[in-house]
N, C-alpha and C positions, 0 to 999 in steps of 0.2 A: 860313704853312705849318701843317698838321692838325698838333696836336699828336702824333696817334699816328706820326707822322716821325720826332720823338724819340729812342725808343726805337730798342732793339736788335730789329731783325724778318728773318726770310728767305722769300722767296716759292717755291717752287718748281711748274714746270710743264713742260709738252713739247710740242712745235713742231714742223714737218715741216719737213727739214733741206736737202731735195730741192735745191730751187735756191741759197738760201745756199749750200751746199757747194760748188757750181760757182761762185760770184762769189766766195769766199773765195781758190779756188784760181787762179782767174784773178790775182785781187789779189797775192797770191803770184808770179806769174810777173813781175809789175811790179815788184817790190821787193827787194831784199836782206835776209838777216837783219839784226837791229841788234843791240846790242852788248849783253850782261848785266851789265855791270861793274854798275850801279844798280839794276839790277831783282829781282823776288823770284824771280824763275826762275833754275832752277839745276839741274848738270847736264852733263856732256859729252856728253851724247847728246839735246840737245834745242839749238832752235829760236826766235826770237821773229821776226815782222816786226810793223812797225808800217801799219796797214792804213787811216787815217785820210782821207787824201788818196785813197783810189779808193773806200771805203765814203760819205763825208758824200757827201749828197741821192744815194745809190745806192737805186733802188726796191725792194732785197734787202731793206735794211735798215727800209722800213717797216714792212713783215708784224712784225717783231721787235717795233718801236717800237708798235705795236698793242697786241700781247699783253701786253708791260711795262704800256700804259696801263689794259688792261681788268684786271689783276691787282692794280694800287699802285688801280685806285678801287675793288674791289671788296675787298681785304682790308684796306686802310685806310680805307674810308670814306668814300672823299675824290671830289673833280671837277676832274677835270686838263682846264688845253687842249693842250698837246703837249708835246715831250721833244725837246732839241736834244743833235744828236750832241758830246761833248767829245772823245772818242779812243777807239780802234781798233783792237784787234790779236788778231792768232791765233797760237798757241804749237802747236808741236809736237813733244810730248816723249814720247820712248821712253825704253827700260829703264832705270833708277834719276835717271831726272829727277824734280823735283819742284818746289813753289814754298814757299820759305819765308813763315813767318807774317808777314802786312802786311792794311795800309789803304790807301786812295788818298787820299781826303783828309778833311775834316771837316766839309767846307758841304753845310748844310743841306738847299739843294733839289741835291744832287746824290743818283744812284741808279748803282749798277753792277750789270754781268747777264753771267754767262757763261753759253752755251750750247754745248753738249758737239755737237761734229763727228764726233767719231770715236771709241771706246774700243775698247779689251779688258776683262782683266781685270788692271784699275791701281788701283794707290791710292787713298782716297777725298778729296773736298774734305772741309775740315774749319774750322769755324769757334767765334771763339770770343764771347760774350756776355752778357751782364749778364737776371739775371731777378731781383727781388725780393731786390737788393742783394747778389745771389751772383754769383760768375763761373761759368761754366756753358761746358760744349765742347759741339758739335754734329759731327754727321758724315753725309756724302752719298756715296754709291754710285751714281756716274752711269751713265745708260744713253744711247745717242745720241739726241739732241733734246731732250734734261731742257734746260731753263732755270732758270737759275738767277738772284734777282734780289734786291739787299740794298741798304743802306745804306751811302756810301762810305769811312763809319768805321770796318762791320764788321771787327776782324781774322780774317782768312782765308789758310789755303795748303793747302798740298795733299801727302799723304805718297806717298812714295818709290812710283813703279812698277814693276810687273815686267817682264813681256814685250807686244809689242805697241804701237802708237801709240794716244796720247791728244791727240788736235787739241779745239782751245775757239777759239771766238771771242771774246771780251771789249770787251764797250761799255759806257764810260760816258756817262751823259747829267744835263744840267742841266735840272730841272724845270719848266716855265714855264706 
């Protein structure tokens, strides 16, 4: 793997949401919330299901996996052949939901992306990162279709919303 993998990096971009949005929602209608007891969302007025099982080889999903691959070669340098789906899911949190600070995990060719479905005027994502031996926070102000796409070490969450739904889809993928 390029060593600028490495590091700590975030990519951001924006995506037409148009049809995802409808296969999100569809996916939705197949599934049940799942449970937060483990996860970083948090919240009584908020949502997770796990979307894995109707997203993997979903043709929604490549348009995504594209833009991931033309962004990880063209900001890192690098020459990918594809991105295979790990997991899946979209959150649905209104007023004072939020995700507390996390990672997913730490291997190397993995990459995570959320892509904003839905906002107001909520909270922003917030991460946090290492630059030249300093720890350093960063902060994003979503708009809908911003993509969002990092390393699955970055820690990252998300502060406290106000009024309004803020839906994300959330994929990770292993590098190949």
């Amino acid at each position: 793997m390029n060593n600028k993998f490495n590091g700590d990096w975030i990519i951001r971009d924006n995506i037409s949401i148009t049809n995802i949005s409808k296969v999100v929602k569809q996916g939705i209608q197949t599934t049940s919330p799942i449970s937060l007891d483990s996860k970083s969302t948090t919240g009584e007025n908020v949502k997770q299901y796990d979307l894995f099982q109707y997203l993997n080889n979903n043709p929604a999903i490549d348009k995504i996996k594209e833009k991931i691959l033309l962004n990880l070669e063209k900001y890192l340098d690098v020459k990918l052949n594809n991105l295979k789906l790990l997991s899946a899911w979209t959150v649905l949190g209104y007023k004072n939901s939020y995700h507390t600070l996390h990672k997913h995990n730490n291997k190397q060719n993995h990459v995570s992306s959320v892509l904003y479905l839905n906002v107001k005027k909520v909270g922003s994502f917030y991460y946090v990162y290492k630059k030249n031996e300093e720890i350093k926070c960063g902060t994003h102000k979503p708009h809908i279709g911003d993509l969002l796409i990092f390393p699955v070490w970055l820690w990252h969450g998300t502060y406290p919303q106000s009024k309004g739904l803020r839906q994300t889809l959330n994929l990770d993928f292993e590098i190949i």
